[in-house]
C-alpha positions in Angstrom: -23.3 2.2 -7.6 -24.2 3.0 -4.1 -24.2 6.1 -2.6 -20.9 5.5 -0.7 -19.0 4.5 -3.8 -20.4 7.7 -5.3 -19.2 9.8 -2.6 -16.2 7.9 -2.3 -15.7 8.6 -6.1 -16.3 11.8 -6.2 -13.5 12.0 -3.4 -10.8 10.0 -5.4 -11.6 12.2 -8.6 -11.0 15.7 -6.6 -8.1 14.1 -5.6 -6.9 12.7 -8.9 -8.2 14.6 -11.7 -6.7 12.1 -14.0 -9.2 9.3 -13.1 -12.2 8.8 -15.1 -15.5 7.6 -12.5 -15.6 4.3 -13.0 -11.4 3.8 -12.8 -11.7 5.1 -8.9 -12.7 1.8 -7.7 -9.8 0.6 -9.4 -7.7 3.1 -7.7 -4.7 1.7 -5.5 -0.9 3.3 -4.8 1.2 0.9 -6.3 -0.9 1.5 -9.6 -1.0 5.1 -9.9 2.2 7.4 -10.4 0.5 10.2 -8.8 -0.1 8.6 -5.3 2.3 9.7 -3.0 2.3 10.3 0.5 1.0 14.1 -0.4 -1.6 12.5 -2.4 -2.6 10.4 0.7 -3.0 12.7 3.1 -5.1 15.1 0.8 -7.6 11.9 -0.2 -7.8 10.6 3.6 -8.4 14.8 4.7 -11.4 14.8 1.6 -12.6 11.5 2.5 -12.6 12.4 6.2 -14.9 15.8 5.3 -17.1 14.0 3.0 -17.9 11.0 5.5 -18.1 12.7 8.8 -15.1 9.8 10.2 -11.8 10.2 11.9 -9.2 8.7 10.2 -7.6 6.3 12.4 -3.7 7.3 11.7 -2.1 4.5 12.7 -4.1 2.8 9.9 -2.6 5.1 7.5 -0.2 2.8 5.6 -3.4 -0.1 5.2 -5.5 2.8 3.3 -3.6 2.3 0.2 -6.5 1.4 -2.4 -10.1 2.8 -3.0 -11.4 -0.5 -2.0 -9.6 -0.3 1.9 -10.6 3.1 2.0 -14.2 2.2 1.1 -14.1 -0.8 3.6 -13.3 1.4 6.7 -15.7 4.4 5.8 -18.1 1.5 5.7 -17.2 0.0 8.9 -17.1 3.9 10.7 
C-alpha cells in the first residue's frame, strides 16, 4: 500500500466507520447505503485536510469512488 492509499484510507474510514481498511479501495456511491451527498461533502472536506488540495467543485459529482478520489489527489 502506498502512503497515499494509506492516507486516503484512513480518510474513507473516519468517514465510514463501517468500512474495514482494505474495503476502502473498494469504496464507491452506488455500492454503499451510507454515501449520500452529506457523506460526500464530509469525505471531500477530510480528504481536502489530509492532502493539502482544493477540491475542484465542479468535479464534485466525478468523485464518486475511492479510486477517482485517489486519481485526483494524485494528479494535485
Amino acid at each position: 500500500m502506498t502512503e497515499i492509499d494509506s492516507r486516503l484510507t484512513k480518510c474513507f474510514t473516519a468517514v465510514f466507520p463501517e468500512l474495514r481498511g482494505g474495503d476502502a479501495t473498494k469504496a464507491a456511491l452506488e455500492s454503499m447505503a451510507s454515501w449520500d451527498s452529506i457523506a460526500t461533502a464530509t469525505l471531500l472536506s477530510v480528504v481536502s485536510e489530509e492532502f493539502g488540495v482544493r477540491i475542484d467543485y465542479e468535479i464534485v459529482d466525478q468523485l464518486i469512488s475511492y479510486a477517482a478520489i485517489r486519481e485526483y489527489v494524485a494528479a494535485t
